[in-house]
LUMSEMI-775473 format. One record per residue (C-alpha): residue in one letter; x negated, y negated, z. Coordinates in Angstrom, 2 decimals, padded with zeros to 5 digits, m for minus. Layout:
BEGIN
<residuo: A; px: X; py: Y; pz: Z>
...
END
This chain:
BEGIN
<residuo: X; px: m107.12; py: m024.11; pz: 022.97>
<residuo: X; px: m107.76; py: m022.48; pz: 019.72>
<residuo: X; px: m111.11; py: m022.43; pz: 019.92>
<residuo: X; px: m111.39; py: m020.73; pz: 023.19>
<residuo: X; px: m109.04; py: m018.01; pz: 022.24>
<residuo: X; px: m111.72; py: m017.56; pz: 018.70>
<residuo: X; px: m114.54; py: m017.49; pz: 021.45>
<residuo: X; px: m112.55; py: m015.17; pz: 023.22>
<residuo: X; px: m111.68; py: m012.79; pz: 020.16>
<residuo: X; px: m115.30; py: m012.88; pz: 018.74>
<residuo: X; px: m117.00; py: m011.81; pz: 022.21>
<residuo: X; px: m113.96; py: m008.77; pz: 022.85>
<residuo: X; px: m115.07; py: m005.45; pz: 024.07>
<residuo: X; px: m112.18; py: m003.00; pz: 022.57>
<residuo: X; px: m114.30; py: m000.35; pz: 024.38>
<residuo: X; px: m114.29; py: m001.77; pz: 028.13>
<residuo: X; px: m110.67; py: m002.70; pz: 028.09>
<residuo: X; px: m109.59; py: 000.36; pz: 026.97>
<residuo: X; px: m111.41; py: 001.87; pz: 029.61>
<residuo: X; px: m109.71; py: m000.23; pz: 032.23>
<residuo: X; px: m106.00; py: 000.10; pz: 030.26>
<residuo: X; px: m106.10; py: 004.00; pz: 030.33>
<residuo: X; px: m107.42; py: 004.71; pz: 033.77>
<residuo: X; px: m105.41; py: 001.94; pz: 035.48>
<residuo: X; px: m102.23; py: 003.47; pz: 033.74>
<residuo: X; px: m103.38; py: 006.99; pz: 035.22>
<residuo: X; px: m104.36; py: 005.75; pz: 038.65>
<residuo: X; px: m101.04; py: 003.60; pz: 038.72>
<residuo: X; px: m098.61; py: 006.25; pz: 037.06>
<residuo: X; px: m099.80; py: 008.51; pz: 040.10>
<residuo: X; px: m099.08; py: 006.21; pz: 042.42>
<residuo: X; px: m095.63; py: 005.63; pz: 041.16>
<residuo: X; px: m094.74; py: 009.33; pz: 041.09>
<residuo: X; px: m095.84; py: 010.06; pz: 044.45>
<residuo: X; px: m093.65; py: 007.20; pz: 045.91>
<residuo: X; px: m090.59; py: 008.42; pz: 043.74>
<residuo: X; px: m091.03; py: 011.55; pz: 044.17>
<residuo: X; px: m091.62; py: 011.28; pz: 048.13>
<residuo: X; px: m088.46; py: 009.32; pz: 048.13>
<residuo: X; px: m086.33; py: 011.76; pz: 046.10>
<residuo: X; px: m087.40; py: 014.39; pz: 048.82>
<residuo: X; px: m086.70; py: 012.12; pz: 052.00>
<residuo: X; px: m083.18; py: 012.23; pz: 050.26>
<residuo: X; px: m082.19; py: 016.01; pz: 050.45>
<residuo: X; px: m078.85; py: 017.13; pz: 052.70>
<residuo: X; px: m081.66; py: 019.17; pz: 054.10>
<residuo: X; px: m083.49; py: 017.65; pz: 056.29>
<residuo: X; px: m086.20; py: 020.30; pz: 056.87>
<residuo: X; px: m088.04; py: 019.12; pz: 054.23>
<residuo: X; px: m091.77; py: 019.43; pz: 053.87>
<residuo: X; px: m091.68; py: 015.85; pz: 054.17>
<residuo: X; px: m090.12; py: 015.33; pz: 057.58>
<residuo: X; px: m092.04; py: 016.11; pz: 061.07>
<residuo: X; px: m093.24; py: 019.17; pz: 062.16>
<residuo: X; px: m090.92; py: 020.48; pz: 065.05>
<residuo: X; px: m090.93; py: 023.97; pz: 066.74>
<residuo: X; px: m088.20; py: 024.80; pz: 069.29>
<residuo: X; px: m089.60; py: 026.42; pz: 072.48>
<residuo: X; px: m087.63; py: 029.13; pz: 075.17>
<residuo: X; px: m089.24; py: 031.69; pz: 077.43>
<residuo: X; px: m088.86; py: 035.64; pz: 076.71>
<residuo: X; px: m086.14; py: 037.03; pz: 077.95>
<residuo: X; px: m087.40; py: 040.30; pz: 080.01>
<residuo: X; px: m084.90; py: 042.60; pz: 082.55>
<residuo: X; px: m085.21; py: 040.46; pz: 085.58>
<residuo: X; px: m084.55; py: 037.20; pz: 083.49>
<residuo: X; px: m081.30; py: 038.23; pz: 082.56>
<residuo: X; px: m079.73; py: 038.14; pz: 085.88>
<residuo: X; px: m081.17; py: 034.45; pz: 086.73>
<residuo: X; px: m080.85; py: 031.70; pz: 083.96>
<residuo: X; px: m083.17; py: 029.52; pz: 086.04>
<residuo: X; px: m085.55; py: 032.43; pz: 085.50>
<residuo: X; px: m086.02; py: 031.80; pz: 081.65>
<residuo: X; px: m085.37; py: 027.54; pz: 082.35>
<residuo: X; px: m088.92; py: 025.27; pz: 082.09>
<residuo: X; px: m089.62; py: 023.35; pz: 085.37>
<residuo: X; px: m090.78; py: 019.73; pz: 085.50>
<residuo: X; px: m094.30; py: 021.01; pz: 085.80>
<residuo: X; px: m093.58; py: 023.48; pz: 082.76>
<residuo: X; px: m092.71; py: 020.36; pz: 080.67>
<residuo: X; px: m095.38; py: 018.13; pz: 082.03>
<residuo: X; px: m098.14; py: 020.46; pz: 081.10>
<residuo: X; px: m096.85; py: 021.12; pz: 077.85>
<residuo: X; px: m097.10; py: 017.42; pz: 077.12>
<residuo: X; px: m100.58; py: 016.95; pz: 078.36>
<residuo: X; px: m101.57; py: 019.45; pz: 075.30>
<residuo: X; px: m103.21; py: 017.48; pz: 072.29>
<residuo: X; px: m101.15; py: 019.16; pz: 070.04>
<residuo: X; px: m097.61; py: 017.78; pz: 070.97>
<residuo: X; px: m096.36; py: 014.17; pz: 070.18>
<residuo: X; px: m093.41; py: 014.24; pz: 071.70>
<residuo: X; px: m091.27; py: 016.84; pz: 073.40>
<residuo: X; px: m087.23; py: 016.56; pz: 073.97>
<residuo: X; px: m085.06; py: 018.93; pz: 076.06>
<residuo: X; px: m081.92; py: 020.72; pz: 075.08>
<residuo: X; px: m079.20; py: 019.27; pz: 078.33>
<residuo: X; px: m076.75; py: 023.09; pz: 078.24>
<residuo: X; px: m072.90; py: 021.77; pz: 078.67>
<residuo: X; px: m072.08; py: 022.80; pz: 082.96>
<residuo: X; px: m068.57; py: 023.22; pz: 081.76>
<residuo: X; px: m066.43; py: 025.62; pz: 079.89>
<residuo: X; px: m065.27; py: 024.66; pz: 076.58>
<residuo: X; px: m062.48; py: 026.04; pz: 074.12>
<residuo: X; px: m061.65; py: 024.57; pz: 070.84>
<residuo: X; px: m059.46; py: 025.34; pz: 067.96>
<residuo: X; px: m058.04; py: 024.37; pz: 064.76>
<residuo: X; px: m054.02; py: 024.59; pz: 063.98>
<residuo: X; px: m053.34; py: 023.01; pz: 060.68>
<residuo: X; px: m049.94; py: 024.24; pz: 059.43>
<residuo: X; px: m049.87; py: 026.08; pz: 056.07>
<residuo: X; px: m053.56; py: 026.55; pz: 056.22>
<residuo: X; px: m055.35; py: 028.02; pz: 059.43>
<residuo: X; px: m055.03; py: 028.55; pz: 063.05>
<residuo: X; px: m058.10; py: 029.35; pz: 064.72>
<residuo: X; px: m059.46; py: 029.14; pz: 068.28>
<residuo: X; px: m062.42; py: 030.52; pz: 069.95>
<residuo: X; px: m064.80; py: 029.73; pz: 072.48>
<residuo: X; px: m068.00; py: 027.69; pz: 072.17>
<residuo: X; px: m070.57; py: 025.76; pz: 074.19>
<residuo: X; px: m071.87; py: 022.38; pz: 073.83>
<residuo: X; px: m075.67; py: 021.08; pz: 074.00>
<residuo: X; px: m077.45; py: 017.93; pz: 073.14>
<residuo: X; px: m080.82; py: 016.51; pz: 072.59>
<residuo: X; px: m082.34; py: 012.88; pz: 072.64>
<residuo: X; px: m081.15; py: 011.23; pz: 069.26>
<residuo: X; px: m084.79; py: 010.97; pz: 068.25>
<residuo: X; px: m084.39; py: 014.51; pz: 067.50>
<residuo: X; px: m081.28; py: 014.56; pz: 065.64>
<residuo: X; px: m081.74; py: 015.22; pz: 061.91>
<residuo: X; px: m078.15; py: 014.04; pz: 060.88>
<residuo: X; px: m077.88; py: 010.54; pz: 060.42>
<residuo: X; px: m074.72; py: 008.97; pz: 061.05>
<residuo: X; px: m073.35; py: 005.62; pz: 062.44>
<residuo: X; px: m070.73; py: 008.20; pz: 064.39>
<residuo: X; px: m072.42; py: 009.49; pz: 066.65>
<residuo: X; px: m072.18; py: 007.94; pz: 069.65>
<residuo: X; px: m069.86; py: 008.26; pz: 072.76>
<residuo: X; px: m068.50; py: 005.60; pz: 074.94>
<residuo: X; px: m067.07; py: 006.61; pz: 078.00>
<residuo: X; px: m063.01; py: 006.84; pz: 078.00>
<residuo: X; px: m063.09; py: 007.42; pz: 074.46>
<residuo: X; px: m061.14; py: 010.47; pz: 073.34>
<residuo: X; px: m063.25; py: 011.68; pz: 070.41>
<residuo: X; px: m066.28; py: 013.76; pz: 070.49>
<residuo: X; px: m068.84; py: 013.67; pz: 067.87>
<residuo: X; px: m069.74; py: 017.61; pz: 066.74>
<residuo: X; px: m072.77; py: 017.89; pz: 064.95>
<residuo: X; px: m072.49; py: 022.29; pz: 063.48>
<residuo: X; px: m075.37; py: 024.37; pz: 062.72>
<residuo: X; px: m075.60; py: 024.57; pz: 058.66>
<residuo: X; px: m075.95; py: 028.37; pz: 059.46>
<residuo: X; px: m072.47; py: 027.88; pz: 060.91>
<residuo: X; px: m070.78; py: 027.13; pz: 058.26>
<residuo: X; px: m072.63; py: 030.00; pz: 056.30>
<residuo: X; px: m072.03; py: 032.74; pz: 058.56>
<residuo: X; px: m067.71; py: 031.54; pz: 058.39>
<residuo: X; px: m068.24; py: 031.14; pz: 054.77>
<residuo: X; px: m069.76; py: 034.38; pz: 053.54>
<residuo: X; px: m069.22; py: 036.75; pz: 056.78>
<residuo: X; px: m065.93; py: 035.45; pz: 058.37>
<residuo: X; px: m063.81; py: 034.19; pz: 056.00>
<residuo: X; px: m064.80; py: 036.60; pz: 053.71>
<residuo: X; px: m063.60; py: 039.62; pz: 055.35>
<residuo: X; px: m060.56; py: 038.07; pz: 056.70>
<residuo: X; px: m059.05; py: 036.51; pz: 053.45>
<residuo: X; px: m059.62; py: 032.88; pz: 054.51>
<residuo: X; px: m060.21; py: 029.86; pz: 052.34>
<residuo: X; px: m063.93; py: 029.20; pz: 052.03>
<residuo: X; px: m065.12; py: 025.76; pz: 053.74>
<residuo: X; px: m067.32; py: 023.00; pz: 052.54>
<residuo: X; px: m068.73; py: 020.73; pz: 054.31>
<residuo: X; px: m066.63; py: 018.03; pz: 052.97>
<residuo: X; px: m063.64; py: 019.73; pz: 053.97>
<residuo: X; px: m064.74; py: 020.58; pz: 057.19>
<residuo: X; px: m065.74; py: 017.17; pz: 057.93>
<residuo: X; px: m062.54; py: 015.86; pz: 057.33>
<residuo: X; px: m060.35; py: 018.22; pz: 059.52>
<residuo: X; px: m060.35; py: 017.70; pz: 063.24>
<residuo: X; px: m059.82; py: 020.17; pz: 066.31>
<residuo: X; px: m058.67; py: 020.16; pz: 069.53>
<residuo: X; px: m061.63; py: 020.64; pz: 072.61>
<residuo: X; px: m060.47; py: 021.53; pz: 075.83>
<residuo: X; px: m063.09; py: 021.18; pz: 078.71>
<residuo: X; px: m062.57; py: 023.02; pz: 081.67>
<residuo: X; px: m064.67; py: 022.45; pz: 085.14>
<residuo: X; px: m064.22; py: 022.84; pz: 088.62>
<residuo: X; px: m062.68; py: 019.30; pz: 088.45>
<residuo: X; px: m059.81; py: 020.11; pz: 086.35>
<residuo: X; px: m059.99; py: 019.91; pz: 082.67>
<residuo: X; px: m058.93; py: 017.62; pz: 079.83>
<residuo: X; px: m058.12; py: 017.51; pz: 075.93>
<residuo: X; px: m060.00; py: 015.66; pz: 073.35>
<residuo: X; px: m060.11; py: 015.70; pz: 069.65>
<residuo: X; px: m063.37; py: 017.03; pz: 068.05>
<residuo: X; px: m064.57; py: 014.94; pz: 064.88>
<residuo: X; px: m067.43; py: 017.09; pz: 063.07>
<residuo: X; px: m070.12; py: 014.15; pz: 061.85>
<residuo: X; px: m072.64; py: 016.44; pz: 060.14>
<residuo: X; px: m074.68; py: 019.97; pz: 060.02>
<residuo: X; px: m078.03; py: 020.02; pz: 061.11>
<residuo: X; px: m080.50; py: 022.67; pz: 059.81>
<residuo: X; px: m083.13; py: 021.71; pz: 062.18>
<residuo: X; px: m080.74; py: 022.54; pz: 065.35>
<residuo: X; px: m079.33; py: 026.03; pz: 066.01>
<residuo: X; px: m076.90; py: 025.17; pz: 068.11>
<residuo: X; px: m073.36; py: 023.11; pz: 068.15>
<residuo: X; px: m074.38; py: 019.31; pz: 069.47>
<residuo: X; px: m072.81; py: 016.67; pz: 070.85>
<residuo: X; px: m074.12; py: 012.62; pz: 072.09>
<residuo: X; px: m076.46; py: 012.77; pz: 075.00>
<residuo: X; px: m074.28; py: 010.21; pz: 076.37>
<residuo: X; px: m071.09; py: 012.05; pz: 076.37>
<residuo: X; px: m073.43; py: 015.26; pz: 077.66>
<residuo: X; px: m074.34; py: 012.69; pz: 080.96>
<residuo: X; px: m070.88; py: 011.83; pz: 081.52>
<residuo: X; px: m069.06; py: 015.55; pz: 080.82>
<residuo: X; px: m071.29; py: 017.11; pz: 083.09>
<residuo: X; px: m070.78; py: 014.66; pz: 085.83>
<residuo: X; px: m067.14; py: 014.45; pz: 085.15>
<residuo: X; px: m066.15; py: 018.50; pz: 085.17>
<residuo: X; px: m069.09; py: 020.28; pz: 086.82>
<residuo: X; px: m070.92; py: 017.06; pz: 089.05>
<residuo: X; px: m073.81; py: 018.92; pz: 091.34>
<residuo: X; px: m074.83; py: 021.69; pz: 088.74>
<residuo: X; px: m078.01; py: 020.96; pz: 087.59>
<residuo: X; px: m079.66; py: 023.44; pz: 084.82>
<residuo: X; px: m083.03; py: 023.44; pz: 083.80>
<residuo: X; px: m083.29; py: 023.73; pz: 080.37>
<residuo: X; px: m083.99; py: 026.10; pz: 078.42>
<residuo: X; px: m084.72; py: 025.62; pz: 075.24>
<residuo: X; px: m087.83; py: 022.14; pz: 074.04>
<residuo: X; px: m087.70; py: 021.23; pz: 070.75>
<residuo: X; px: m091.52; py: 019.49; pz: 070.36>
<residuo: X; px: m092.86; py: 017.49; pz: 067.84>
<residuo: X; px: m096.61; py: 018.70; pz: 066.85>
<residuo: X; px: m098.75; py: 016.70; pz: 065.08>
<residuo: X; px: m100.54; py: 019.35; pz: 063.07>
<residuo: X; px: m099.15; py: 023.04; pz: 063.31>
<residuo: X; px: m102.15; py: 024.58; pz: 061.45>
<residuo: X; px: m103.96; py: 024.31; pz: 065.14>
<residuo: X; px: m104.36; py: 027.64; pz: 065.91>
<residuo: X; px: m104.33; py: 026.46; pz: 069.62>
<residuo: X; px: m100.39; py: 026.02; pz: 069.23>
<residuo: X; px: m099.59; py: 030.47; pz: 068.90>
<residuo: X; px: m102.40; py: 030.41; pz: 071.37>
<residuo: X; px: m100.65; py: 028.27; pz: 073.95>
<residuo: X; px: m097.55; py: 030.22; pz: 073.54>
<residuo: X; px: m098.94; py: 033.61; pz: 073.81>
<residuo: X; px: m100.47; py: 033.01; pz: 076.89>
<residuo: X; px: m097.06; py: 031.20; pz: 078.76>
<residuo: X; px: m095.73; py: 033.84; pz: 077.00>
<residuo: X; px: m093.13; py: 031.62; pz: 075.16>
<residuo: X; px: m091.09; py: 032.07; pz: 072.07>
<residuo: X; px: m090.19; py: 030.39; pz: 069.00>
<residuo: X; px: m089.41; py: 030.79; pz: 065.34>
<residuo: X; px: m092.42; py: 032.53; pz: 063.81>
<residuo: X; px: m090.62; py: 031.59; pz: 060.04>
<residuo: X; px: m090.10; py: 028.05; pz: 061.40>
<residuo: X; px: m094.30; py: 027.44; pz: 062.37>
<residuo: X; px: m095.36; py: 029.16; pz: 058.73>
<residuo: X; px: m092.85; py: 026.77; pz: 057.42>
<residuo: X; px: m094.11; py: 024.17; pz: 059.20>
<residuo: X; px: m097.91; py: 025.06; pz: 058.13>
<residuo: X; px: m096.80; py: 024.88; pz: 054.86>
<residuo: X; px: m095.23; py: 021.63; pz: 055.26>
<residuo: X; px: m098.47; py: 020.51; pz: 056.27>
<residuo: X; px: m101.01; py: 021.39; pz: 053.88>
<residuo: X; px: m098.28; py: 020.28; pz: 051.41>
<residuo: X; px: m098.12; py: 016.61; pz: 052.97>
<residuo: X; px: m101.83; py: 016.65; pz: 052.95>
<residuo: X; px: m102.22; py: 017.57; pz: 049.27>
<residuo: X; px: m099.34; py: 014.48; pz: 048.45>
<residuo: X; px: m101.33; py: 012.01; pz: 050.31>
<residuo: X; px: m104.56; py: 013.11; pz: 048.81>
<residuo: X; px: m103.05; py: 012.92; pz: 045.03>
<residuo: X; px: m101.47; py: 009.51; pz: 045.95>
<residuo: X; px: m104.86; py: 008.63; pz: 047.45>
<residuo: X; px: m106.87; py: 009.79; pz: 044.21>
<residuo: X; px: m104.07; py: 007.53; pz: 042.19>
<residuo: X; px: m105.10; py: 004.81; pz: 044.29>
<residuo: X; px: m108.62; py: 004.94; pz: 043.66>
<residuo: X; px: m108.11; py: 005.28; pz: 040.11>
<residuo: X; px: m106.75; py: 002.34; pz: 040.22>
<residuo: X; px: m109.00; py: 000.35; pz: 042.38>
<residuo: X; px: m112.17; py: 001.33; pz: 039.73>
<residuo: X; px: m109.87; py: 000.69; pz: 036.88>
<residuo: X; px: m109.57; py: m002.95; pz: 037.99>
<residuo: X; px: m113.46; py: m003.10; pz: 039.06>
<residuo: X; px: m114.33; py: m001.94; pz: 035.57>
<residuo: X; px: m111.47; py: m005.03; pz: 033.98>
<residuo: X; px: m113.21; py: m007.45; pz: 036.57>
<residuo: X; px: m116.54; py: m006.64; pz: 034.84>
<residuo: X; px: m115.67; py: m006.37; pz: 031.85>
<residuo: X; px: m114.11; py: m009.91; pz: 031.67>
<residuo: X; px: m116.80; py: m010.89; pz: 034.11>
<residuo: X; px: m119.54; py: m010.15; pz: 031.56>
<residuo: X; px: m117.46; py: m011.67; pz: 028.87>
<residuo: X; px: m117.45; py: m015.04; pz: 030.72>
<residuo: X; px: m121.10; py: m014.97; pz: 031.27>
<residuo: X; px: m121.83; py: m013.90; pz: 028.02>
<residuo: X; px: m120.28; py: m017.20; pz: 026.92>
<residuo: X; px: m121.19; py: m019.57; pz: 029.63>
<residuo: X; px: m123.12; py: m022.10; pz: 027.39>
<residuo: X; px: m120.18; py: m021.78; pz: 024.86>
<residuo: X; px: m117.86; py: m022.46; pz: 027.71>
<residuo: X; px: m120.08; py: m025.32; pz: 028.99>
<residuo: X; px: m120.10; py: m027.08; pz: 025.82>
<residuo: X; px: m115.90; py: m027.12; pz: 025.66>
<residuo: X; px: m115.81; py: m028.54; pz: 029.60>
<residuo: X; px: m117.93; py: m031.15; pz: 028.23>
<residuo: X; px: m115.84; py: m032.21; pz: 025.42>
<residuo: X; px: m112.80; py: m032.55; pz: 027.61>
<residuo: X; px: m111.41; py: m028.97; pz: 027.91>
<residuo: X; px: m110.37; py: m028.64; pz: 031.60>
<residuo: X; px: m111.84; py: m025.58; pz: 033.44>
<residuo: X; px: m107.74; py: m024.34; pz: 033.53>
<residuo: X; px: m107.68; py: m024.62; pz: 030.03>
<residuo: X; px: m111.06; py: m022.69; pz: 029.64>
<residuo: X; px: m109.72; py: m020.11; pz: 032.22>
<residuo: X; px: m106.14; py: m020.06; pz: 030.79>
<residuo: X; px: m107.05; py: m017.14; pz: 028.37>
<residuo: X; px: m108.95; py: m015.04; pz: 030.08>
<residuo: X; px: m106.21; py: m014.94; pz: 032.67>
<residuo: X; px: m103.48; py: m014.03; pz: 030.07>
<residuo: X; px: m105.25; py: m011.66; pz: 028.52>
<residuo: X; px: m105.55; py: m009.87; pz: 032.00>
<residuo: X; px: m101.72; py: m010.28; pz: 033.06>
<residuo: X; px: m101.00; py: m008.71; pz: 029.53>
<residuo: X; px: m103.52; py: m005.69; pz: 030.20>
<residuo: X; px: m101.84; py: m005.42; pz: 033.76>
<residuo: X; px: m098.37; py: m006.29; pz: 032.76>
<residuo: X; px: m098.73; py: m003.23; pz: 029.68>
<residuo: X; px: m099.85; py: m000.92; pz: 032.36>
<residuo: X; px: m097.11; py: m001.38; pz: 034.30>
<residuo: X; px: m094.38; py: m000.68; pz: 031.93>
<residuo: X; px: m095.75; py: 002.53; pz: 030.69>
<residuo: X; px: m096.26; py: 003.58; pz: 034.08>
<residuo: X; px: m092.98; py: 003.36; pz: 035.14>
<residuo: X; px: m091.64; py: 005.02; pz: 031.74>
<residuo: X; px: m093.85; py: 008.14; pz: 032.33>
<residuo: X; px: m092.69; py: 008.12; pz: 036.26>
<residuo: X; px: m089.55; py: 008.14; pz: 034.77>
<residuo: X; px: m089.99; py: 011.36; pz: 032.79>
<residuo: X; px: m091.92; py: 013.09; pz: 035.15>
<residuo: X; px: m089.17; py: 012.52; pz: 037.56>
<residuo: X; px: m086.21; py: 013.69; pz: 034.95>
<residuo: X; px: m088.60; py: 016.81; pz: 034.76>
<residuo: X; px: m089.04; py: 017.42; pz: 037.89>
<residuo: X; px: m085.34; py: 016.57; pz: 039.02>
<residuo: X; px: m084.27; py: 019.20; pz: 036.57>
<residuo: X; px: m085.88; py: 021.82; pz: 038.87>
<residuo: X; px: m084.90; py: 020.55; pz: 042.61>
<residuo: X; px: m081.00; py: 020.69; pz: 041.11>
<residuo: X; px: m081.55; py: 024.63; pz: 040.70>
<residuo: X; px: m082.80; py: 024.87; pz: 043.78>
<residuo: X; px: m080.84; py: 021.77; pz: 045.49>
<residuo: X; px: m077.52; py: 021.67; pz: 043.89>
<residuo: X; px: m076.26; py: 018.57; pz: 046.42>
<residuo: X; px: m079.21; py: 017.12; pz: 045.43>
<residuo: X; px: m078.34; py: 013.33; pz: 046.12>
<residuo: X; px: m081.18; py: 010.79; pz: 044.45>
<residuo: X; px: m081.63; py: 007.45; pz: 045.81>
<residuo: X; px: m082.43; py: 004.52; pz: 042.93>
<residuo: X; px: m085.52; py: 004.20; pz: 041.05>
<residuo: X; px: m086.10; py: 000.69; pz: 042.81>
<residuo: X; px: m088.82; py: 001.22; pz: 045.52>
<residuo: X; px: m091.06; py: 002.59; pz: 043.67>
<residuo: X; px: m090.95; py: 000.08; pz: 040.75>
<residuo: X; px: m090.94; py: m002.67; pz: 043.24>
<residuo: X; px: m094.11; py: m000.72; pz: 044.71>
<residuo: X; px: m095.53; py: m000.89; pz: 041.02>
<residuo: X; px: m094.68; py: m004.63; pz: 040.80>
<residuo: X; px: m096.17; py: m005.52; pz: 044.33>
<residuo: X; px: m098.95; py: m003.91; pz: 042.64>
<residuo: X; px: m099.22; py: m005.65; pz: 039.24>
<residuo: X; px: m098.86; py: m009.22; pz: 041.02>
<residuo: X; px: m101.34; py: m008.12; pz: 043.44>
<residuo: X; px: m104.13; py: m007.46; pz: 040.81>
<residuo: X; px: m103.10; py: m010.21; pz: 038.80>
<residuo: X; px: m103.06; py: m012.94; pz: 041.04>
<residuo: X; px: m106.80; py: m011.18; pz: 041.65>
<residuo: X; px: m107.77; py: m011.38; pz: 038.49>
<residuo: X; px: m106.25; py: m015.29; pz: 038.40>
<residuo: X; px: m108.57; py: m016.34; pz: 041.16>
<residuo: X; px: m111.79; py: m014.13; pz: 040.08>
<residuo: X; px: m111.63; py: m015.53; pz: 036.30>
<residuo: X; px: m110.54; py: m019.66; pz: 037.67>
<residuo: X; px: m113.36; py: m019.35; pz: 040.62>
<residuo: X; px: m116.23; py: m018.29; pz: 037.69>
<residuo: X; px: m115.31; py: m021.12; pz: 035.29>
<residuo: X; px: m115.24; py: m023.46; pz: 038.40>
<residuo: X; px: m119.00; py: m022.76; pz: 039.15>
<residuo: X; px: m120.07; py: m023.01; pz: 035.26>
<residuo: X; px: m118.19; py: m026.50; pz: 035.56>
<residuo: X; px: m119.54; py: m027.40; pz: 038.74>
<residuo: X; px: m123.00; py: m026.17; pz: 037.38>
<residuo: X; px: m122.77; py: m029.54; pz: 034.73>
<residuo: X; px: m122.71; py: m031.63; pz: 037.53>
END
């Protein structure tokens, strides 16, 4: 084994393996920080990140004659359908508008009374940016899931509370209390107990479960049926100038802020896949130019390498240090990439806090597991490449 590892040594390029070492480590470090950082963002309270879908929220104008009819500003079946045949939308979901009145308040002695009247909507859960194992309604239950506009709380926070002398809210604190709901319909009315499961910054409205939407509106008001008013549509790219076409001429409206956000969002997306996709071809001709390099060595000492098979050297032997000397290349690589990663990602962390002071980071994990899946990848490449071109010198003897 000695001598092959003097063969080895004697025949070296320091220049091609350094070539392969730094611009695999580049190519790979990439990679690594776009997964991390694309899974740091995924993990912000705020869910409208440039790294969620695109969605715009839809409602006709509201002109003089509209206001006296709300079926006059409400989108038909045929509205909806032709809005879905447009190549722009993915998907499209309807806010369902609660047929029932609705009061609720809070009464927590020592602290706050408060009471006031509201309205419920809901969506499809698809659409739903708070995640939580909560929300759901089964029929006879008496707790409703209430998922608040983040606005909301803002608006009680800085506007209400502030000029009545109230305690300021978090959302922690909010989430914990619990108020009373009374429904009221044309059959009768009941009490529940409202449990508030998140805040939404997609939705500008106060939610509840489709399901419990279905049943309430059967239940209190059965007969009224709305059209709704308000889509919330998934687009697949929202720099289509076709979208403020389409809405100009059904003379719709939505959140002009929301659609440059969105086209931001975007061309943001775009430029993270593209970086990750440069890192990933960095890395691909980083490993071509290793494969070549050790490639080239091999050939250059086939006879060398023929004359130890036939002395009794098995062709694993004879392969055995080529094959370690790539795992230790790859294996190097890999550890520096995920210490730079990790200092980009300190860097960068440092800034989200100021502007994300919630800022909740998942674990390091996925994206050194991506980095791993990687290294054994290329390695158990390299294995096979380096084993198959002894095998044919050996076969060769034959």
């Amino acid at each position: 084994m000695k001598l092959v590892w003097k063969l080895l040594r004697s025949h070296i390029s320091i220049a091609q393996l350094a070539g392969f070492f730094f611009a695999n480590l580049i190519g790979v470090t990439i990679i690594l920080i776009g997964i991390q950082f694309y899974s740091d963002y995924q993990a912000l309270d705020n869910e409208d990140t440039f790294m969620k879908a695109d969605y715009l929220i839809l409602n006709k104008k509201v002109g003089v004659v509209s206001s006296f009819s709300s079926d006059a500003t409400g989108f038909s079946a045929d509205d909806i359908d032709e809005l879905q045949d447009q190549d722009f939308v993915e998907r499209i979901g309807y806010f369902t508008p609660s047929s029932f009145g609705v009061r609720a308040w809070f009464d927590i002695q020592d602290f706050m009374q408060f009471s006031t009247d509201m309205f419920f909507e809901s969506v499809p859960d698809d659409f739903v940016d708070v995640k939580s194992d909560r929300w759901h309604y089964q029929e006879g239950s008496n707790e409703i899931p209430i998922i608040l506009p983040k606005n909301y709380l803002d608006l009680y926070n800085f506007g209400y509370a502030q000029g009545k002398g109230l305690p300021k809210l978090s959302t922690g604190v909010l989430s914990a209390m619990k108020m009373k709901i009374q429904i009221r319909g044309r059959e009768g009315s009941d009490v529940f107990e409202g449990s508030i499961v998140g805040f939404s910054s997609r939705l500008n409205t106060i939610l509840v479960p489709e399901d419990f939407m279905t049943w309430a509106n059967a239940r209190f008001a059965p007969g009224v049926h709305r059209q709704p008013t308000r889509l919330i549509v998934e687009v697949n790219n929202p720099t289509d100038e076709s979208i403020t076409s389409y809405i100009k001429a059904r003379d719709y409206e939505t959140d002009e802020d929301k659609l440059d956000a969105s086209k931001t969002s975007f061309v943001l997306r775009l430029i993270v896949s593209i970086v990750m996709g440069v890192g990933l071809l960095i890395s691909l001709l980083s490993i071509y130019i290793l494969m070549l390099s050790i490639f080239l060595l091999v050939q250059k000492n086939s006879t060398k390498l023929e004359n130890l098979l036939l002395i009794g050297y098995s062709p694993a032997k004879v392969s055995f240090p080529y094959q370690t000397l790539t795992i230790a290349l790859n294996l190097l690589v890999f550890l520096l990439a995920v210490a730079l990663m990790l200092a980009v990602r300190t860097a960068y962390l440092d800034m989200l806090e100021g502007f994300f002071p919630d800022l909740q980071t998942p674990t390091v994990w996925p994206s050194v597991a991506a980095g791993l899946a990687l290294l054994l990848l290329v390695s158990l490449f390299n294995v096979i490449v380096v084993r198959a071109k002894v095998m044919s010198i050996w076969k060769g003897q034959k």
